[in-house]
C-alpha positions as CSV (number, residue, x, y, z in Angstrom):
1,X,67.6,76.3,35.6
2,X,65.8,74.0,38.0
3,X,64.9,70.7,36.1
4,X,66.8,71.1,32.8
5,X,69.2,68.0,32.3
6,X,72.6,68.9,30.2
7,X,73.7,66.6,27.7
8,X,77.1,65.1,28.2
9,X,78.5,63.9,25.6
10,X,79.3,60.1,25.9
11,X,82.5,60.7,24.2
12,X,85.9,59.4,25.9
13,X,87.7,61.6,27.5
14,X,90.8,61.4,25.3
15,X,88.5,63.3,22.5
16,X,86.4,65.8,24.3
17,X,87.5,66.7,27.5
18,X,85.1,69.4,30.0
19,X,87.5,72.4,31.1
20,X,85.4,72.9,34.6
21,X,85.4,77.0,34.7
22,X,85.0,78.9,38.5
23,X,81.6,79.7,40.0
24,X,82.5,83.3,40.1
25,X,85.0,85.5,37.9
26,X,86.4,88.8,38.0
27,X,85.5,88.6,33.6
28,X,81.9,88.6,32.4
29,X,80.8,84.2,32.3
30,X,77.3,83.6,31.9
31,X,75.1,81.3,33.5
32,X,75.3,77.4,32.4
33,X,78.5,77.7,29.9
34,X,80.5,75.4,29.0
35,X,84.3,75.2,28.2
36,X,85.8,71.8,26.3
37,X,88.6,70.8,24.6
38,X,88.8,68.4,21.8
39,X,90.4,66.0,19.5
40,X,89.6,66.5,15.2
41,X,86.1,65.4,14.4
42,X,86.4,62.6,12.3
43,X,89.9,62.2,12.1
44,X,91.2,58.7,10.6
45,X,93.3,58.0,13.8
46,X,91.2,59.3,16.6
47,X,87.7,59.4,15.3
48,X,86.9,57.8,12.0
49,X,83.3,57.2,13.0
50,X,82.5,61.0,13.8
51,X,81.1,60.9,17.3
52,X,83.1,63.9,18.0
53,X,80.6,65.6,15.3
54,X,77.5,64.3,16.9
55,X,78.5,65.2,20.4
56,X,79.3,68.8,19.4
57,X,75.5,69.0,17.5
58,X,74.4,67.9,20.8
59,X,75.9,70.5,22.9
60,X,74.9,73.2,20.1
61,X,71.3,72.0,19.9
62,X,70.7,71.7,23.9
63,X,72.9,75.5,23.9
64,X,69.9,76.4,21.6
65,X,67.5,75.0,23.5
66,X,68.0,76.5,26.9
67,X,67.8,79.8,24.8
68,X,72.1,80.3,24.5
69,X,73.7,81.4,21.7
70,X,75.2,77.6,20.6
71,X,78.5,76.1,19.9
72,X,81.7,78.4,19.0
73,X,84.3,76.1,17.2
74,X,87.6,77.2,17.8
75,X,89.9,75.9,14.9
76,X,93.5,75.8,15.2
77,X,94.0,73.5,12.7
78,X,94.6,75.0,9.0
79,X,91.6,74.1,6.7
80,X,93.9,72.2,4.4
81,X,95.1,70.0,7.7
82,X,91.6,69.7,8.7
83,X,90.6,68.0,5.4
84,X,94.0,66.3,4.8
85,X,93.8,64.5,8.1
86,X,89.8,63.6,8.3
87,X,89.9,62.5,4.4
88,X,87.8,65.3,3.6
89,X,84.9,64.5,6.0
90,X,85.3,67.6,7.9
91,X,85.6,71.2,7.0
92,X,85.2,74.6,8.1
93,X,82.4,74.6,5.6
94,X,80.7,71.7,7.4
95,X,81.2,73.2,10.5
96,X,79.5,76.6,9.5
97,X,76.2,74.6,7.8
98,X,75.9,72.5,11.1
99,X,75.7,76.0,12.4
100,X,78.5,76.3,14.5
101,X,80.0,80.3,14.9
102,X,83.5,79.1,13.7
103,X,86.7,81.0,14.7
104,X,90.0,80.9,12.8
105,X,92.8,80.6,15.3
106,X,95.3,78.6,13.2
107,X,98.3,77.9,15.0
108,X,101.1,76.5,12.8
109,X,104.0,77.5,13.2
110,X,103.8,79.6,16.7
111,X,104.9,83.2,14.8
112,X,103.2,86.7,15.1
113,X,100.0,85.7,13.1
114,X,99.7,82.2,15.3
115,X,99.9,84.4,18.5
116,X,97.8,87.3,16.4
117,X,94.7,84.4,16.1
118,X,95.0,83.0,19.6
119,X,94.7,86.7,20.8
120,X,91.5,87.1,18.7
121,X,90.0,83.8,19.8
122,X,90.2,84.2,23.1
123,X,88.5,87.9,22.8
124,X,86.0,86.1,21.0
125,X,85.9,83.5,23.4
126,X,85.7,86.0,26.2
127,X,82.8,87.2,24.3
128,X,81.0,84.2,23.6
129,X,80.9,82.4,27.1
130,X,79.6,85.7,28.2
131,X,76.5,84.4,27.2
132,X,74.2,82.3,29.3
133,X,74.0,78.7,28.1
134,X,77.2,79.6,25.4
135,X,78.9,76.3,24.7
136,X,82.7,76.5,23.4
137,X,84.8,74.0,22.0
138,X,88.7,74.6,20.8
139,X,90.4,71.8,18.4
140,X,93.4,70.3,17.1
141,X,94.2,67.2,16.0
142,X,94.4,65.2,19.2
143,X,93.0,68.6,21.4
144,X,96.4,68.4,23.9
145,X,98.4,71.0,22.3
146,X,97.3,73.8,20.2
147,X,93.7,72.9,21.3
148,X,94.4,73.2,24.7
149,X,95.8,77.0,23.8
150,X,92.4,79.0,23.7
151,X,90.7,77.1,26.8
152,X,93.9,77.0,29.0
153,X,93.8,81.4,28.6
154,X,90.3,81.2,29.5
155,X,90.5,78.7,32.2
156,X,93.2,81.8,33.2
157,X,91.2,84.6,32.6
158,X,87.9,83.2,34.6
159,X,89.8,82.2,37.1
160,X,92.3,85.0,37.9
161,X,95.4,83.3,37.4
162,X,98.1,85.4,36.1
163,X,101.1,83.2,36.3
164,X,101.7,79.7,34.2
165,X,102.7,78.4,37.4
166,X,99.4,78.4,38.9
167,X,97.5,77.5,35.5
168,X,99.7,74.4,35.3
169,X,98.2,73.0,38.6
170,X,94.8,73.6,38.0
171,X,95.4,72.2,34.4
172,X,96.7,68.6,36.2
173,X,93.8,68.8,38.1
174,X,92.1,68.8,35.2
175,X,93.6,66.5,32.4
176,X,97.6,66.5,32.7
177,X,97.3,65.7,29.2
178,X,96.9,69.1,28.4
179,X,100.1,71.3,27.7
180,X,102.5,68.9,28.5
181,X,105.9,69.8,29.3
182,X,107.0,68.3,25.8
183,X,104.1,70.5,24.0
184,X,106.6,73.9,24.8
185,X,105.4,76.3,22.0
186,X,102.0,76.0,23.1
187,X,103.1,76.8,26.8
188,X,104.9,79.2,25.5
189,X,102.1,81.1,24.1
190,X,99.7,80.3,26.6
191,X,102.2,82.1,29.5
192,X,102.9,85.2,26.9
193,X,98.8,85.8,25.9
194,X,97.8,85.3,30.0
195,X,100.2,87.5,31.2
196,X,98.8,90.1,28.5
């Protein structure tokens, strides 16, 4: 890896944020992935121009490059939300001809099939970042809540934390943006699906 510059993505913060994983795990992480969280592309409030778009093409097409598998999309937001809120400029479609590997994880109302698609996203996440050079990214509308959901279990997982507790303070080392204490259905799911 000596000599190969990473792209970051000169996106603020408040839309794509880098959820730093551990140098070693007790779970399978390859070499040179990447974890993020991230507002909507091209959502009418928080980015109408669609740089969130053309930073995650970048990170998929320098993923390709170094010879990894790409960008994995983790959508929690319904497709109909997606295209209601981004006035039809993004889809799931889109996201699968920019060739992104898209994951359904829609999280709406926080039931059995909302905990049902978290569970499956992060095995597929789990799966993905396995990779060398694997690239994931997990959305929502403003990337805080539901977003956070997939990436806060992995940031777990990776890092051998088994309480909320201890997730919470390396989240707010992070971004304390992510799970807020107000956001508590997504906490709630994260502590139920790291504890599993």
């Amino acid at each position: 890896m000596a000599g190969v510059v990473r792209v970051v993505p000169t996106i603020a913060a408040t839309k794509l944020g880098l959820v730093p994983l551990p140098l070693e795990s007790s779970v399978a992480l390859g070499a040179g992935v990447r974890l993020f969280r991230s507002a909507m592309p091209y959502s009418k409030t928080l980015d109408a121009e669609g740089e969130i778009l053309r930073a995650w093409k970048e990170l998929h097409e320098e993923s390709r490059g170094l010879g990894g598998p790409g960008l994995c999309v983790v959508s929690t937001t319904p497709p109909d939300e997606l295209e209601r809120l981004t006035d039809g400029r993004a889809s799931w479609d889109g996201m699968k001809a920019a060739g992104f590997h898209l994951v359904s994880a829609v999280i709406e109302k926080y039931d059995d099939d909302a905990y049902t698609a978290a569970r499956n996203a992060v095995s597929e996440g789990l799966r993905w970042l396995a990779q060398d050079n694997a690239v994931l990214v997990s959305h929502c509308h403003s990337g805080f809540g539901r977003g956070s959901v997939v990436p806060s279990i992995l940031l777990g997982k990776f890092s051998g934390l088994r309480s909320m507790e201890e997730l919470l303070g390396q989240l707010a080392t992070i971004d304390d943006r992510m799970l807020p204490a107000a956001k508590e259905k997504p906490r709630a799911m994260v502590a139920t699906l790291l504890a599993e």
